[in-house]
C-alpha positions as CSV (number, residue, x, y, z in Angstrom):
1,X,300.1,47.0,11.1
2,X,300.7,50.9,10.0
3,X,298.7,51.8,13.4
4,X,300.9,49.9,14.9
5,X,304.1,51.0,13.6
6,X,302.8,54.7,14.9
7,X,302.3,53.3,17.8
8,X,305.3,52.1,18.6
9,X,307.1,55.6,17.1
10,X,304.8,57.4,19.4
11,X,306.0,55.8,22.3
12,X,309.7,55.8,21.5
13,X,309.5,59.4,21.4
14,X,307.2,59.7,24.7
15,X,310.4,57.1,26.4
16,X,312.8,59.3,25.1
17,X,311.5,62.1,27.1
18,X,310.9,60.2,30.3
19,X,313.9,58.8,30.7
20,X,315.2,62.0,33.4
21,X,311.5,61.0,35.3
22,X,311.4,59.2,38.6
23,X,310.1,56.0,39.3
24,X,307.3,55.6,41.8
25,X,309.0,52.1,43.4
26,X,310.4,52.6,46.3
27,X,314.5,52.7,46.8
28,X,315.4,49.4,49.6
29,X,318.5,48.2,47.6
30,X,320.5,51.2,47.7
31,X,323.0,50.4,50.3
32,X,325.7,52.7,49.6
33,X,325.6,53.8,45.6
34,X,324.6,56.9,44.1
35,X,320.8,57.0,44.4
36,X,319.5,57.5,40.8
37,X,316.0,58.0,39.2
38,X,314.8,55.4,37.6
39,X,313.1,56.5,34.0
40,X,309.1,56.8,34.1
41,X,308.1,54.8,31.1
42,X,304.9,56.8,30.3
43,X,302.0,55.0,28.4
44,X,301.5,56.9,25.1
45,X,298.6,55.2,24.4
46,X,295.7,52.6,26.3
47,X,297.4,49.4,27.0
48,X,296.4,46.7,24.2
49,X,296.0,42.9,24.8
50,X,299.2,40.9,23.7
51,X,298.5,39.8,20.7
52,X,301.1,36.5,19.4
53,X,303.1,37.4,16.0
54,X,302.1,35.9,12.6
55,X,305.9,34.8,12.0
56,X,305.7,32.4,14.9
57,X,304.8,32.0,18.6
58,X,307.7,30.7,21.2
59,X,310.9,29.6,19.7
60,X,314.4,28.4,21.8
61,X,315.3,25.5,23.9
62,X,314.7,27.4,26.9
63,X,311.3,27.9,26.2
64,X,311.3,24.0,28.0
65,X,311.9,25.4,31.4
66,X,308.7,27.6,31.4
67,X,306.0,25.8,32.9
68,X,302.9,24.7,30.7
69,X,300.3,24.1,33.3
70,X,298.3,27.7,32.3
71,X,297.3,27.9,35.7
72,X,300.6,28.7,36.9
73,X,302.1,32.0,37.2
74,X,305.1,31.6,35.1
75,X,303.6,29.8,32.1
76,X,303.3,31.8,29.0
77,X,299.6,31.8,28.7
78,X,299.7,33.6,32.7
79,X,302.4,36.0,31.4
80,X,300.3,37.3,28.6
81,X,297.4,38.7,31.0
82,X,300.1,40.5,32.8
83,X,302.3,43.4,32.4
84,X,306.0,42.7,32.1
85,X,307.5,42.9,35.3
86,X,304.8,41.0,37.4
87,X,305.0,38.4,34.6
88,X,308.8,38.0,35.2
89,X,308.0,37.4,38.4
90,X,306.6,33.9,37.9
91,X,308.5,33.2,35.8
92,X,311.4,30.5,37.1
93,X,314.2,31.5,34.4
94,X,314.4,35.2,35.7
95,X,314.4,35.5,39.4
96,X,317.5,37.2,39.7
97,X,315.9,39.7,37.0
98,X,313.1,40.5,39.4
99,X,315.2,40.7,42.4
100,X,317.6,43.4,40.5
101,X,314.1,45.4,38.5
102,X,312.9,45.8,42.4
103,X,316.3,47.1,43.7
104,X,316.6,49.7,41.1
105,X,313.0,50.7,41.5
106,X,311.9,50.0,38.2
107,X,308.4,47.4,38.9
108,X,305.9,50.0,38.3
109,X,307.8,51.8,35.4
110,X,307.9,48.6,33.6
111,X,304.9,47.5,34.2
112,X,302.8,50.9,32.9
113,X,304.6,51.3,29.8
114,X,302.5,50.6,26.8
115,X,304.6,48.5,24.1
116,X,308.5,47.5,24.6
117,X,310.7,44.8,24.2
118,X,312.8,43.6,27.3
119,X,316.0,41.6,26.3
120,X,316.0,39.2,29.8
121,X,318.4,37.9,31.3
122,X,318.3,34.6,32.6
123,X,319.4,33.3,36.4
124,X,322.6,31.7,34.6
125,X,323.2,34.5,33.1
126,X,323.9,36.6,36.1
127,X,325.1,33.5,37.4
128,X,328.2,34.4,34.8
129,X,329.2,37.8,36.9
130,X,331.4,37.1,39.8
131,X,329.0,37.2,43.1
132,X,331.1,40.4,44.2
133,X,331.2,42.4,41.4
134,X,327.0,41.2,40.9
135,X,326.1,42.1,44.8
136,X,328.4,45.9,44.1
137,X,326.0,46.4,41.2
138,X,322.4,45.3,43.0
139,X,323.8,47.9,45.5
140,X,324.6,50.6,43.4
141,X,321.5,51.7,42.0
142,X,322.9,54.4,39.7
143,X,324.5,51.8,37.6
144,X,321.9,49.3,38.3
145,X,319.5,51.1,36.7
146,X,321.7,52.1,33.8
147,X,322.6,48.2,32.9
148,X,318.9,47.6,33.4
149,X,317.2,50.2,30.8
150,X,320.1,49.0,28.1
151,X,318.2,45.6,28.2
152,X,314.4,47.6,26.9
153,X,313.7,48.9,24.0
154,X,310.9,51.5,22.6
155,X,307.8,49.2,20.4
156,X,307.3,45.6,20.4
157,X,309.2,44.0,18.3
158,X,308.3,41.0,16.2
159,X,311.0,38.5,15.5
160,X,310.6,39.9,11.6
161,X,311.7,43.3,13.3
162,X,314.5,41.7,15.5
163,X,317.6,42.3,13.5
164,X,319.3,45.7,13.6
165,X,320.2,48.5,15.5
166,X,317.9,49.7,18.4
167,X,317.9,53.1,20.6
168,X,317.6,51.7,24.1
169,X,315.9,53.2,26.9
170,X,319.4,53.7,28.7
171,X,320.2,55.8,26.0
172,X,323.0,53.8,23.9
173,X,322.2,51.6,20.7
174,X,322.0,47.4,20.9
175,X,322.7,45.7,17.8
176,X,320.7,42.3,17.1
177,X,321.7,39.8,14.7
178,X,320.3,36.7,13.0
179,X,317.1,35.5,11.9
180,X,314.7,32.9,12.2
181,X,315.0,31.2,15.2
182,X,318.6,32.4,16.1
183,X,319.5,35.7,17.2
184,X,322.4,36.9,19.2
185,X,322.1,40.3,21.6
186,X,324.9,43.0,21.7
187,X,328.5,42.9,21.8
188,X,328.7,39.8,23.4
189,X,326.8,37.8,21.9
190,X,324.3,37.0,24.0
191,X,321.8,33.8,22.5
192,X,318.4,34.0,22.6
193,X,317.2,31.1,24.4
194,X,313.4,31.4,24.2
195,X,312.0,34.6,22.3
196,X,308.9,36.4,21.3
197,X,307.4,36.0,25.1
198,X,304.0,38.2,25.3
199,X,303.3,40.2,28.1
200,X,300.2,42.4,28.3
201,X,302.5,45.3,27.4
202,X,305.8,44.0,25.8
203,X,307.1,41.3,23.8
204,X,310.4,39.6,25.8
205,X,313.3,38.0,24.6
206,X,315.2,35.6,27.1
207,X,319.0,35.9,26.9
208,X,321.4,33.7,27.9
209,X,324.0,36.8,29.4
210,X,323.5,40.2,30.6
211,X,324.4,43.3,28.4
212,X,326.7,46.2,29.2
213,X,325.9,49.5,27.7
214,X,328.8,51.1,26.2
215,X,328.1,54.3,29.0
């Protein structure tokens, strides 16, 4: 555990740093906005094998809608041979995700950083934004980008470690409440609807609305 908590400092401080990097995805959803780089998520150390908490596997209703068959992409035991972003993308809760993490040029950054935890949004949840103000933001990818790093955080946090204050990648602070089995995300509230997901490289909690840094 105490390896593990160093870790997890070690690469909050490495994230910190590369957050001014570029991104090696390429840009074909900037149509129009301010091109910005998207953050290299450096590995600080060799990728581990997801390992499931002690306090408990899955928990939330939504956990329902991801598929059990292990064979397919999206199930749970396919997403935890996989780093994050390529396990999103199998996932049927968070294709709207994907389709924004490719725009902003953030696939590759995601998916070589060593030990994070991505608050994600699910398809109704961007289903909540008004389709205009949702398509100016997929084309913007200054602010794309900026809305997107506000939903990771630095070290892979356990549902134990949920609750409090966290430095994002984006730079501002999301505050977690609750415990258990029911947490809310950030200033609006968002629920957690199926949480402590394992990816090869990051534990994910799935959200039921998208959160808007302060910045």
């Amino acid at each position: 555990m105490r390896a593990t908590k160093l870790t997890a400092l070690a690469a909050a401080t490495v994230f910190a740093i590369s957050l001014s990097a570029c991104g090696s995805d390429s840009d074909d959803g900037n149509s129009g906005g301010t091109a910005a780089a998207a953050p290299t998520m450096t590995s600080a150390a060799p990728s581990m094998a997801p390992s499931m908490s002690t306090d408990m596997v899955n928990f939330g209703p939504g956990c329902a809608a991801v598929p059990a068959d292990p064979a397919n992409a999206g199930s749970f035991e396919a997403m935890g041979k996989v780093p994050v972003a390529t396990a999103a993308s199998g996932n049927p809760l968070l294709s709207t995700l994907v389709t924004a993490v490719k725009k902003a040029g953030l696939v590759d950054s995601l998916n070589s950083a060593d030990g994070i935890t991505v608050f994600a949004p699910t398809n109704d949840a961007f289903a909540k934004i008004p389709k205009a103000t949702l398509d100016k933001v997929l084309a913007d990818k200054k602010t794309l980008t900026s809305i997107l790093t506000y939903h990771v955080v630095p070290g892979k946090l356990t549902p134990a470690d949920l609750a409090g204050t966290h430095k994002t990648l984006q730079g501002d602070d999301v505050t977690v409440t609750g415990s258990g089995e029911d947490f809310k995300v950030g200033a609006d509230n968002a629920s957690v609807v199926c949480g402590n997901v394992q990816t090869a490289n990051a534990t994910v909690y799935i959200i039921d609305s998208v959160l808007m840094p302060k910045s």
